[in-house]
VEXDRENVEX-307061 format. One record per residue: x, y, z of N, C-alpha, C, CB in turn; residue in one letter. Coordinates in steps of 0.001 Angstrom, whole numbers, plus 500000, padded with zeros to 6 digits. Glycine has a CB too. Example, Ala and Ser with C-alpha at 12.3 -4.5 7.8 and 13.67 -1.06 7.14 Angstrom:
residues 2
513190494310507800512300495500507800513200496700507800511308495527509046A
512850497750507080513670498940507140512900500030507870514084499402505725S
This chain:
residues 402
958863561502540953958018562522541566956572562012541645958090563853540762X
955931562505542692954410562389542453953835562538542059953810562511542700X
952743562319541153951425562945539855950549563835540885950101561364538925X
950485564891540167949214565687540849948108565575540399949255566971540884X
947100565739541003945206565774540567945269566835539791943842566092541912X
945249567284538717944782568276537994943521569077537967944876567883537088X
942779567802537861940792567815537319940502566394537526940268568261535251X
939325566715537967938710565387538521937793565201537304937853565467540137X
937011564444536482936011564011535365935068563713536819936515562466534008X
933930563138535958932751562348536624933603561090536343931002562442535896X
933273560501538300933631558965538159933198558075537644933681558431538929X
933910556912536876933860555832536171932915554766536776935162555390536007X
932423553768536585931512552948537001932276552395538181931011551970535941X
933478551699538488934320551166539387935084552324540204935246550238538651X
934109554057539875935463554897540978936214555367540271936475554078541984X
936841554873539543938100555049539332938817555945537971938457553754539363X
939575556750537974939661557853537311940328557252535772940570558986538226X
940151557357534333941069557497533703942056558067533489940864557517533237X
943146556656532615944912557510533335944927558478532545946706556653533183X
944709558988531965944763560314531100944489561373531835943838560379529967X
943673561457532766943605562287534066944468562753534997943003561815534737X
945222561517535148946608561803535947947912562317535402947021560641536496X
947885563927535648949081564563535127950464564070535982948845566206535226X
951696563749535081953061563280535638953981564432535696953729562139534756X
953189565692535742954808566761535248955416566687536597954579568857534685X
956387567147536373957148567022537577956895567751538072958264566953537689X
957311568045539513957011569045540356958930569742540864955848568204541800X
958634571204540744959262571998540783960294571479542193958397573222540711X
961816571114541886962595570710543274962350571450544141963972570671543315X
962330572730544272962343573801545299960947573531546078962458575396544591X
959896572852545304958351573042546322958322571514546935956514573442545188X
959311570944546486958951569369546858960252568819548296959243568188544983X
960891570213548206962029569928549701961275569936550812963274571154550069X
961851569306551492961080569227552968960692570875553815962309568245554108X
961505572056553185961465572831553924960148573798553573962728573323553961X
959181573407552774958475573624552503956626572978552717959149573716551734X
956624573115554234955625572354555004954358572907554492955763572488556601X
954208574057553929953217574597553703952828574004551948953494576186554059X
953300573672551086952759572711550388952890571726550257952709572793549678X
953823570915550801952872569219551599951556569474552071953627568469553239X
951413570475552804949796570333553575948756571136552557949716571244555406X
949133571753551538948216571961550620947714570808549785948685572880549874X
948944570403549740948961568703548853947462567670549447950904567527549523X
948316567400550529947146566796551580945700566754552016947391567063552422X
945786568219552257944492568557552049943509568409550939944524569547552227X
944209568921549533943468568890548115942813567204548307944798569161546489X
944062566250548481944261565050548505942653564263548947945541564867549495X
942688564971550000942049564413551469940173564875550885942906565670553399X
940159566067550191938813566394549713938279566157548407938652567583549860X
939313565518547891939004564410546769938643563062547184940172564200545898X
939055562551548287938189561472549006936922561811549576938883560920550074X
936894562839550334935477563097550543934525563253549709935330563964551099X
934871563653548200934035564472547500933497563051546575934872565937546655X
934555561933546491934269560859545638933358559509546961936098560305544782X
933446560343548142933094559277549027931305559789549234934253559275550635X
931526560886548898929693561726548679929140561011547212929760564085548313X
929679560893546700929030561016545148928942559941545146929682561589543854X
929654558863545494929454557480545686928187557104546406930563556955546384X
927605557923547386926369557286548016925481558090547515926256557175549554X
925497559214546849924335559789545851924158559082545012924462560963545201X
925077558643544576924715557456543077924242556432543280925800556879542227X
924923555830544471923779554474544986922606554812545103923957553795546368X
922381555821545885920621556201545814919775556112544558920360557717546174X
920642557186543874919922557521542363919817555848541587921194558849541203X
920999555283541810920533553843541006919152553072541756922005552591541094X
919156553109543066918450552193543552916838553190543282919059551700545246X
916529553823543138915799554943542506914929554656541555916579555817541971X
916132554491540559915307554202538726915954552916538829915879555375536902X
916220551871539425915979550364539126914439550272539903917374549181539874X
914225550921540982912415551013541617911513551780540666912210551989543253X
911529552709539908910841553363539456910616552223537851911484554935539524X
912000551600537123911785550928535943910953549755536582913169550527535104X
910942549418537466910366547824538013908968548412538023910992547042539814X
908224549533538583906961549962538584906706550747536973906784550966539969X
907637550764535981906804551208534692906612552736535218905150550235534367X
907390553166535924907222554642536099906229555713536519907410554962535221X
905206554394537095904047554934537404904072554931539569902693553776536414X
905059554484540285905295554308541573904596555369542248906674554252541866X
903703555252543037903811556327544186904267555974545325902676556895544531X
904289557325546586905142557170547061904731556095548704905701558593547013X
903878555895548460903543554468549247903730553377548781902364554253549577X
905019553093547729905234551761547213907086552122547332904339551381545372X
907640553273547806908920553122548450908949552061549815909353554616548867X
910503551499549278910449550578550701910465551798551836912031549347550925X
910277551572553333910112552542554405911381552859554398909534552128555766X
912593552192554498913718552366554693914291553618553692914291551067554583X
913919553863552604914040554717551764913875555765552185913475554584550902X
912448555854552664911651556951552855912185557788554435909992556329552839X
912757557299555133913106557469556692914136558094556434913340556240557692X
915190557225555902916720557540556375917322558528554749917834555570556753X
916500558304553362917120559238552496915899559967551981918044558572551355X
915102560295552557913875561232551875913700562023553113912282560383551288X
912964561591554081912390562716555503913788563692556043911764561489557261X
915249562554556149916083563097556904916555564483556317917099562162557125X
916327564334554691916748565700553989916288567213553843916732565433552932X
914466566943554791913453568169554715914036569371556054911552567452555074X
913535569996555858913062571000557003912580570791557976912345571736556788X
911882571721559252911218571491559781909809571581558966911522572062560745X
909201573083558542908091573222557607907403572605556733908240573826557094X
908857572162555846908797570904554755908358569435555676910608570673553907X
908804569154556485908568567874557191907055567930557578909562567687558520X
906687569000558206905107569098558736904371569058557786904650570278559472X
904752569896556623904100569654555079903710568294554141905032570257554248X
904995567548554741905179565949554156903816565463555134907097564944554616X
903787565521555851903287564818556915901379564801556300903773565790558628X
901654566056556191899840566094555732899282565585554350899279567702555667X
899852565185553693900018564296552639899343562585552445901428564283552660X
899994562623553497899003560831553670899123560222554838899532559456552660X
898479559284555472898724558476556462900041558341556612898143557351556342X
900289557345555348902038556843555765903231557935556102902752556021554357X
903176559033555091904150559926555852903943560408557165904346561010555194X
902876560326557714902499561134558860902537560445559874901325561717558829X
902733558996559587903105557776560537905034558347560659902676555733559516X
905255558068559603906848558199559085907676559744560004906767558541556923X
906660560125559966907330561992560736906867562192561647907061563509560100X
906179560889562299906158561509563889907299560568563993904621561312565137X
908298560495564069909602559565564457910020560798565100910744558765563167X
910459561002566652911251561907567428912479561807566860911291561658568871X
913372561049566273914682561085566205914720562804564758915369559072565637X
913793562666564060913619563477563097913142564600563622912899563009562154X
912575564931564260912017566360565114913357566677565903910476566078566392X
914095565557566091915335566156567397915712566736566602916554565321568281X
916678566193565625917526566350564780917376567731564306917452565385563861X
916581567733564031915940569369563355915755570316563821914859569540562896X
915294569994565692915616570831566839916960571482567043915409570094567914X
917956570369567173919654570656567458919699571858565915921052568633567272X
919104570848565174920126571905564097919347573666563894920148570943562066X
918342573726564105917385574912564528918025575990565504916085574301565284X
917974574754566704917970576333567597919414574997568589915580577199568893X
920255575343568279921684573915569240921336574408570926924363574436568753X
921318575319571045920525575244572511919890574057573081919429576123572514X
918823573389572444918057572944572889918650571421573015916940573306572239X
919989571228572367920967570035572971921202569833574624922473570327572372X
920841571106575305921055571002576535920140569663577255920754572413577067X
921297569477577857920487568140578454918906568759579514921922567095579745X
919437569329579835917904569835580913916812570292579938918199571432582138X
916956571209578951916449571028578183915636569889577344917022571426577951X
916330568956577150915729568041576073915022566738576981917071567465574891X
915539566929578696914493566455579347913089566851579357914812566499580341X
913008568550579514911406569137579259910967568919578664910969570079579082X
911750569398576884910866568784575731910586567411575654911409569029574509X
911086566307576415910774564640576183909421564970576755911841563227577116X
908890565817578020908046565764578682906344566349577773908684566522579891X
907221567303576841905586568039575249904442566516575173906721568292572443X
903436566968574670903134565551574403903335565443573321901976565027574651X
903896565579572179904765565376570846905814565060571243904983566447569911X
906909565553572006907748565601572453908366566618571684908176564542572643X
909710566669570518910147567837569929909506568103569258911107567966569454X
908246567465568033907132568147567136906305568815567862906307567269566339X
906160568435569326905642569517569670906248570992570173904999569061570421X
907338570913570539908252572086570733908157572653569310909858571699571246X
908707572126568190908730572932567291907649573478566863909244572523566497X
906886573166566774905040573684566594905232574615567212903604572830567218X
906018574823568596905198576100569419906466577029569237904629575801571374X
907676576644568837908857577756568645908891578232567466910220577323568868X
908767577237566304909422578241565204908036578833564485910584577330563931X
907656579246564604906385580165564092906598581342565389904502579154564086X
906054583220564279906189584185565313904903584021565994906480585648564822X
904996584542566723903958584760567464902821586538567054904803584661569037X
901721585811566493901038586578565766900049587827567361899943585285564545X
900729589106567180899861589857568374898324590262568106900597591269568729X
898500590306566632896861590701566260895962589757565977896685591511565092X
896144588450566309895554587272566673895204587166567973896278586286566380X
896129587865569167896035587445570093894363588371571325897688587540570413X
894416587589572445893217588551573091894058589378573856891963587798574093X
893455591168573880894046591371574617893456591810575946894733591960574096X
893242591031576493892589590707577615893666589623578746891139589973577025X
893961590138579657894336588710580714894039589107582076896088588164580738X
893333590155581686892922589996583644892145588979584372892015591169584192X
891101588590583104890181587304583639890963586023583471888710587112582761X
891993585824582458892490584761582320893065584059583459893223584912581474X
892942582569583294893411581989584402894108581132583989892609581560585254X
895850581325584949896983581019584309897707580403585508897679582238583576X
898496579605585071898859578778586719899986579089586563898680577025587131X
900714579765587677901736580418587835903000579160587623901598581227589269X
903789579295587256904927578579586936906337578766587870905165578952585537X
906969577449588654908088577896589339909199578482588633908541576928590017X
909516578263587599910221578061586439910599578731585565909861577481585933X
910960579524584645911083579536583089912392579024582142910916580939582761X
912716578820581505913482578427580826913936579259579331913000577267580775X
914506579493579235915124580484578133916380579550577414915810582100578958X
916065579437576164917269578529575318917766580379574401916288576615573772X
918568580479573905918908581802573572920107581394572795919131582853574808X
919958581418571375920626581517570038921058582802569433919806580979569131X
922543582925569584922629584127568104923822583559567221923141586102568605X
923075584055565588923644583800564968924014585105564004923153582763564648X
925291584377562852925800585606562089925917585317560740927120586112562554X
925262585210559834925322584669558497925039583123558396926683584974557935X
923885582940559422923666581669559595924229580637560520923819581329558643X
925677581232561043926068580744561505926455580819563323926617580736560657X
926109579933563816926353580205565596927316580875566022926599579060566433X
926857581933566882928074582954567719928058582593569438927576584956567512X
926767582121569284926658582571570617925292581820571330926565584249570582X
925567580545572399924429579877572922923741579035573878924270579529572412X
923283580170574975923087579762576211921703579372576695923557580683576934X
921686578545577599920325578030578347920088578627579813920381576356578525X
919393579314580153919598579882581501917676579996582042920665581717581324X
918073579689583471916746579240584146916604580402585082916771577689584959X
915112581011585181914890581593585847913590581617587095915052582253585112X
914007581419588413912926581246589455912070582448589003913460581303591134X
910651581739589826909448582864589193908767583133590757908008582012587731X
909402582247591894908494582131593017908981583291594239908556580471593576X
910038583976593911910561584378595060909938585651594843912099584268595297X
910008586779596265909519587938596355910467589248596060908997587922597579X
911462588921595555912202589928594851911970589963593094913765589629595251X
911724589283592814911962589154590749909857588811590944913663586761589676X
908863589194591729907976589091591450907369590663591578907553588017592070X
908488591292592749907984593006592883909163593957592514907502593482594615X
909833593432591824911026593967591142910779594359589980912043593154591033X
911414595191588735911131595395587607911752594055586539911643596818587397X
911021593489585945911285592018584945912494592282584430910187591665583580X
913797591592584474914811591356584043915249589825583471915456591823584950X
915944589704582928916748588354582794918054588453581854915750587196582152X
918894588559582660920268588672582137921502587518581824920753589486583015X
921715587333581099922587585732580357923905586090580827922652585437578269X
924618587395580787925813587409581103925768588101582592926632588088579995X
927105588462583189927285588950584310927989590473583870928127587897585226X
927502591070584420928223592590584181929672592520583759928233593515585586X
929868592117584277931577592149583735931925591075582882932714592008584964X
930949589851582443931292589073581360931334589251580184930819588325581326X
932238588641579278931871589043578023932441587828577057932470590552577706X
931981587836575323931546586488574967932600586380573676929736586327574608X
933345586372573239933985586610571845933178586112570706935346585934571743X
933148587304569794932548586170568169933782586642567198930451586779567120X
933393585697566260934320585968565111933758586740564259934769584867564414X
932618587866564694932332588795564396933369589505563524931958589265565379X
933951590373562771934644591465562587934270592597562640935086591455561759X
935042593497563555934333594731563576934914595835562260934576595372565175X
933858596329561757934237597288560234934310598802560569932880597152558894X
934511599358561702934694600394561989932981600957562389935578601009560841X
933181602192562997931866603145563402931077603760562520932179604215564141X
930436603029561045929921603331560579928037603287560373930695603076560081X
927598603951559407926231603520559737926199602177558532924911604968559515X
927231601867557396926925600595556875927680599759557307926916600476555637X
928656599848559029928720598650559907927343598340560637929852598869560986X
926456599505561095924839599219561553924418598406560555923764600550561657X
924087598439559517923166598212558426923920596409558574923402599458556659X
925059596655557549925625595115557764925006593707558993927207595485558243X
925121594518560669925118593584561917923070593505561140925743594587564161X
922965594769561086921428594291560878920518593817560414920975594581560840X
921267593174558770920979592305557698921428590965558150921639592740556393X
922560590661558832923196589352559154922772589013560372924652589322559127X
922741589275561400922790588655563092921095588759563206923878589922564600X
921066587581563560919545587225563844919809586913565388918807585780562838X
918576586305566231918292586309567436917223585441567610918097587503567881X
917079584498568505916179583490568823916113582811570228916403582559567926X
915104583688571016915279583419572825913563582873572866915737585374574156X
913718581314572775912706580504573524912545580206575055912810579374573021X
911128580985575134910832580549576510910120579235576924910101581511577024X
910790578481577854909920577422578031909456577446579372910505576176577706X
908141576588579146907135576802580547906550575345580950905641577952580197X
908110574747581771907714573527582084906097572612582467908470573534582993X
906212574163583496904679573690583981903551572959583056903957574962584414X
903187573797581780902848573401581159902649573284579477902418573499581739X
904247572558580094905143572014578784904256572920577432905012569832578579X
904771573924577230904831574835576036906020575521575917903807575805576030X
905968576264574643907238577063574704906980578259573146908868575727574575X
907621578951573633907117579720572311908453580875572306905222580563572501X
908820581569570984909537582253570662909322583494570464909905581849569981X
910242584530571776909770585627571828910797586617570994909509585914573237X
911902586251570339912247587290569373911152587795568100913522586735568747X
912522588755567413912237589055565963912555588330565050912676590040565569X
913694587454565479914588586726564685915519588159564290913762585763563305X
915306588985563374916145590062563167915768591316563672916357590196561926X
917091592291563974916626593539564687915648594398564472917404594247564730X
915168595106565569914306595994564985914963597634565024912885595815565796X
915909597513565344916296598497565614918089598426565871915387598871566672X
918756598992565460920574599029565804920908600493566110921713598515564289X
921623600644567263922338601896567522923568601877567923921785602600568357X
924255603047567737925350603112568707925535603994569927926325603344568043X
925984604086571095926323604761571954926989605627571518926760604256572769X
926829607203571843927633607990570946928665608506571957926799609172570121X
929045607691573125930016607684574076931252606727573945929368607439575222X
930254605673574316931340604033574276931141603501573348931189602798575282X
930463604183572437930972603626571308930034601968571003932760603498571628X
929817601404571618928986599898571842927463600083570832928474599632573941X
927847598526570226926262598857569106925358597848569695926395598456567045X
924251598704570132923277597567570365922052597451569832923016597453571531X
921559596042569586920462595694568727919386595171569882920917594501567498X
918853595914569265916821595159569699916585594564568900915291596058569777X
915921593625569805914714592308569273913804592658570389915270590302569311X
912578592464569831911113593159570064910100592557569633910921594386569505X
909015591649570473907923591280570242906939591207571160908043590394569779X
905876592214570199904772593184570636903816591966571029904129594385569346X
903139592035572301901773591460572576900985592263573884901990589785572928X
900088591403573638898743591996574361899394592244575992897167590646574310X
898683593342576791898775593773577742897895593005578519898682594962577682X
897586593720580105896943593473580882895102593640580955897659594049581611X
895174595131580334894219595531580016893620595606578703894293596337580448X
892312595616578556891958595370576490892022596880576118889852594568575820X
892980596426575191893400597725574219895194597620574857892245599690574705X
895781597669575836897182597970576010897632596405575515897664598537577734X
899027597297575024900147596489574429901745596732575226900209596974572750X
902286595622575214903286595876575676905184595262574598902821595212577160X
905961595696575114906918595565574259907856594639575325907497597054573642X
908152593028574737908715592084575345910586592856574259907699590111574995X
911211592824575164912491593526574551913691592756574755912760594922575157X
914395592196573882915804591563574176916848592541573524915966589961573506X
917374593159574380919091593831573838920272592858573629919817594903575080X
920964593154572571922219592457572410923115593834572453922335591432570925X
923805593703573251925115594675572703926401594378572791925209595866573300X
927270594905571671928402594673571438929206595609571796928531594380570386X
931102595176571707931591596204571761932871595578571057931578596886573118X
933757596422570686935196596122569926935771597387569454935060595127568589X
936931596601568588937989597559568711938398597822566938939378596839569805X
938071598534565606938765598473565040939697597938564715938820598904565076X
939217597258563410940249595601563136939851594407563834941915595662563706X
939287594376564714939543593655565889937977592602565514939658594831567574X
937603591494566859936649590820566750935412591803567760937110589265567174X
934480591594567575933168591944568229932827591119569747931982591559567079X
932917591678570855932779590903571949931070591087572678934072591395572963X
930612590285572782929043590349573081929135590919574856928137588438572816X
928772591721575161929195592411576609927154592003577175929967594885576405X
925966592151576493924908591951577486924183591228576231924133593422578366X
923093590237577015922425589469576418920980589843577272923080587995576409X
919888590368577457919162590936578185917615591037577912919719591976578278X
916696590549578786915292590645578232914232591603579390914693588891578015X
913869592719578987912751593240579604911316593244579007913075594438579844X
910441593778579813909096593712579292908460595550579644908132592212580271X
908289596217578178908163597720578730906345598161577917909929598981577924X
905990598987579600904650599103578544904618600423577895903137598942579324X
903158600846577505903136601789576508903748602942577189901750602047575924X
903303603129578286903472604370579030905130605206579296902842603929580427X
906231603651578746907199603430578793907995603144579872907450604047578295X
907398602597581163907600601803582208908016600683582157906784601699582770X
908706599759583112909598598507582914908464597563583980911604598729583544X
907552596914583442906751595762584018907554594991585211906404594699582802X
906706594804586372907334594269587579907295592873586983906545594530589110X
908078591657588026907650590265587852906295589492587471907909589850588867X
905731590133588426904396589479588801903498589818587179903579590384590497X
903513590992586868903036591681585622902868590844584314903988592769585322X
904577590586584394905494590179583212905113589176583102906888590169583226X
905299587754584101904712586289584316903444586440583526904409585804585999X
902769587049584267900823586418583696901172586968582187898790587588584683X
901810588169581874901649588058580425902840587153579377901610589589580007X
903702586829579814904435585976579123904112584584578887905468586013579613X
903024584090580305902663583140580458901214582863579253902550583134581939X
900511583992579238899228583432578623899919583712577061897516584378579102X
900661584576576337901371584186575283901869583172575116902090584750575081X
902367582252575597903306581107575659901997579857575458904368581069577360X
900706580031576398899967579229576621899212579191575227899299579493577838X
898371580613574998897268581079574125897390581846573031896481581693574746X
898736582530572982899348583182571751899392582479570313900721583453572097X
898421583102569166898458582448568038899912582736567519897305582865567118X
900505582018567019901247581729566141901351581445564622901501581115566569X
902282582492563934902276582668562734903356582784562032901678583463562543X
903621581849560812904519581442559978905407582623559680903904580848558836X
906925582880559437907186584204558712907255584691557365908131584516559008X
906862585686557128907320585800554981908337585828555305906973587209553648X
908506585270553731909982585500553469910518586133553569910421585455552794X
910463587744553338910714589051553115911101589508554743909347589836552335X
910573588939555284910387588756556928910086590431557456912106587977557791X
910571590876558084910151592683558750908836592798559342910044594012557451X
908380591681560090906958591562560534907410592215562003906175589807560501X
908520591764562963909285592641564217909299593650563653910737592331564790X
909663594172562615910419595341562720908804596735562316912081595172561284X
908500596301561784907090596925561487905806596860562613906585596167560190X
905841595720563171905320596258564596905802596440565497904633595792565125X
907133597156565911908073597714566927907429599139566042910086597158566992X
908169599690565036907218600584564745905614600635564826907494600748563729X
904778600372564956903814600217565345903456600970566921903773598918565170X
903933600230567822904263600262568787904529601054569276904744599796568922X
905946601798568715906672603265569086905436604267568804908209603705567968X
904394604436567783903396605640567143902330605404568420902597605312565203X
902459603739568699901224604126569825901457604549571315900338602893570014X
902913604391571455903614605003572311903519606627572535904793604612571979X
903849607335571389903942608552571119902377609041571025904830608728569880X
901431608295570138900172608320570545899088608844572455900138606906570111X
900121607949572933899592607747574101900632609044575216899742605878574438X
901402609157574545902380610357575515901404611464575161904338610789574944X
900715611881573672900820613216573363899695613565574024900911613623571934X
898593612197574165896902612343575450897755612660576396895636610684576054X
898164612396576848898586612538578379898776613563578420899634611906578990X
899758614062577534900142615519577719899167616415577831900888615994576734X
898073616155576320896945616828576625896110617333577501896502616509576330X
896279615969578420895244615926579928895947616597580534894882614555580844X
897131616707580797897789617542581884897934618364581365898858617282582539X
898100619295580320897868620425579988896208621497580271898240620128578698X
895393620129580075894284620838580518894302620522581741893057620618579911X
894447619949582924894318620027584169895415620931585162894263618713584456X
896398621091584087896861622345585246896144624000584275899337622385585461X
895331624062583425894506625100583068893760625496583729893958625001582247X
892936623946584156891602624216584977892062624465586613890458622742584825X
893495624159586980894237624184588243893857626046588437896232623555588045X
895070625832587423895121628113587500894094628609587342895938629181586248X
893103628200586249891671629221586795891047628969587829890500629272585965X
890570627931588434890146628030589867891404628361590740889451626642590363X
892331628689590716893155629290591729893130630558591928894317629056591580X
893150631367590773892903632644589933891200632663590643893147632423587808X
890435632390590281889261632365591052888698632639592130889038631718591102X
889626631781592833889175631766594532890175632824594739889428630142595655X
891717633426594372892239634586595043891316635962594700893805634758594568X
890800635671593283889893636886593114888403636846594377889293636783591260X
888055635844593993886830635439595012887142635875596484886573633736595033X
888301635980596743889154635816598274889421638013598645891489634482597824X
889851638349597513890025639673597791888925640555597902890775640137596950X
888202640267596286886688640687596096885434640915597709886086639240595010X
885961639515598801885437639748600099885891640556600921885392638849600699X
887162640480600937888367641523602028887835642691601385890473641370601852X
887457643259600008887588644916599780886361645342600018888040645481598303X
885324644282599671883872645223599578882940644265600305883205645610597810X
883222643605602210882439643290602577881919644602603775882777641966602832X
């Protein structure tokens, strides 16, 4: 019979396991007949990730030796401009972040030589936002003058609104043929869902039209391995702790790009018809005029079936202002554009809820701005009826006693 792996020890200097490790019991006739395919391939598998796991630890340990044989040769005093480069490239930079990498960088000359290497900004791009693998894509970004350090500079930081001016009527912004939208969702970290879609800016329908941009087609729809947990409010809560959102706009023209989600919702509902849950992502910036704000809005909505998987039915971005109107093209452009161009950008807490607290924000100045209005038109149809009331009195008062 065959010996099974029991327990693995820490490997021996040569790999290789002591035989005391290797259990001989036999294995049960009934699990070892052929008609039993399903543990052969348990076998196999176990088998197969005991090579991987001794084929990892094997090149961690080379590191770690080659490590402290460098560190004993310097008396333990090494800094880190006395690593060979090769060290520093392929088993130190490749292991950071993006944040962490920009962080390394400001540190000294040599790292900052060392991390402008594009292959390390790509890398970190794909694994960030995999969108941006698109080949048309990763032509624009070749075009940044960083190339991807500079994309990432301008995507992964939010975009701070109370930094920003809110002013763009004087601004002067060069209209763009173009936009570009890379559009990520994920679900516990992990990719559901991820499209690149281009949108003309020059034609005379989507410039006097109300701002749209739609990823799917009405009748398309996207499968995730979502699970749906039934119509509850802690299935809301759940999608709204896990599924994040990340729709970069890029502006060939002049190669910028910046990220107009929340990353997480600001909001989850359900249709209390069809049943479909949909999440907002929402990020607030400056209007046209100083003092107005407007709400850049991406809907996700879902739909499914009890038991079943979650099917993504719209992927969708409008631009709505206070008044609660849907911004034409032309509107939307100059302000998406001077965000993208001039929009400060700001790191997220950890704690993150920076979307979700100025979407609230937003909504009070919304409601703010409905309840003046109301006001005004409450007093202007007052002042309507007393001068109406007025002039019929004024009007009879002549007919009776001229």
């Amino acid at each position: 019979m065959e010996a099974v792996v029991d327990s693995l020890p820490p490997k021996t200097k040569d790999h290789q396991l002591p035989q005391e490790y290797y259990i001989t019991k036999p294995l049960q006739p009934s699990l070892c007949h052929h008609s039993h395919p399903h543990f052969k391939l348990q076998l196999d598998l176990r088998l197969t990730n005991v090579q991987l796991e001794l084929e990892l630890e094997e090149e961690e340990q080379y590191f770690d030796r080659e490590m402290a044989s460098f560190l004993v040769e310097q008396g333990g005093d090494a800094s880190i401009s006395a690593l060979h480069s090769d060290i520093i490239t392929s088993h130190i930079l490749t292991r950071l972040d993006g944040p962490t990498l920009a962080s390394a960088a400001c540190t000294s000359s040599q790292l900052r030589a060392f991390s402008a290497d594009q292959t390390l900004w790509k890398d970190i791009c794909a694994t960030t936002w995999p969108s941006v693998s698109d080949k048309r894509v990763h032509d624009i970004i070749s075009t940044f003058p960083s190339g991807h350090r500079s994309f990432f500079s301008d995507s992964f930081p939010l975009l701070d609104h109370s930094a920003c001016s809110s002013d763009t009527s004087s601004r002067l912004v060069i209209p763009a043929s173009e936009l570009i939208s890379a559009v990520d969702i994920f679900y516990k970290g992990e990719l559901v869902f991820s499209k690149v879609h281009e949108t003309e800016t020059e034609t005379g329908w989507i410039l006097c039209s109300p701002f749209r941009i739609d990823l799917l087609d009405p009748k398309e729809t996207v499968p995730t391995p979502i699970r749906h947990i039934g119509e509850t409010n802690e299935s809301l809560k759940h999608l709204e702790e896990n599924l994040t959102l990340s729709w970069i706009v890029i502006d060939p023209a002049q190669k910028r790009a910046a990220n107009l989600s929340s990353r997480k919702p600001v909001s989850v509902t359900r249709h209390w018809l069809t049943g479909e849950v949909q999440l907002r992502f929402a990020m607030i910036m400056p209007g046209n005029r100083r003092g107005e704000f407007v709400q850049c809005g991406m809907v996700l909505t879902c739909k499914g079936s009890d038991g079943g998987k979650l099917h993504v039915r719209e992927v969708s971005m409008q631009m709505e202002a206070m008044e609660g109107n849907h911004l034409n093209g032309k509107e939307s452009l100059v302000i998406l554009q001077g965000a993208i161009e001039g929009g400060k950008r700001k790191r997220e807490s950890e704690e993150g809820g920076e979307g979700k607290a100025r979407f609230g924000e937003f909504l009070e100045m919304k409601r703010e701005r409905k309840e003046r209005t109301q006001r005004r038109e409450r007093a202007l149809d007052m002042v309507c009826i007393a001068a109406g009331v007025t002039l019929f009195m004024a009007f009879w008062s002549f007919v009776l006693f001229r």
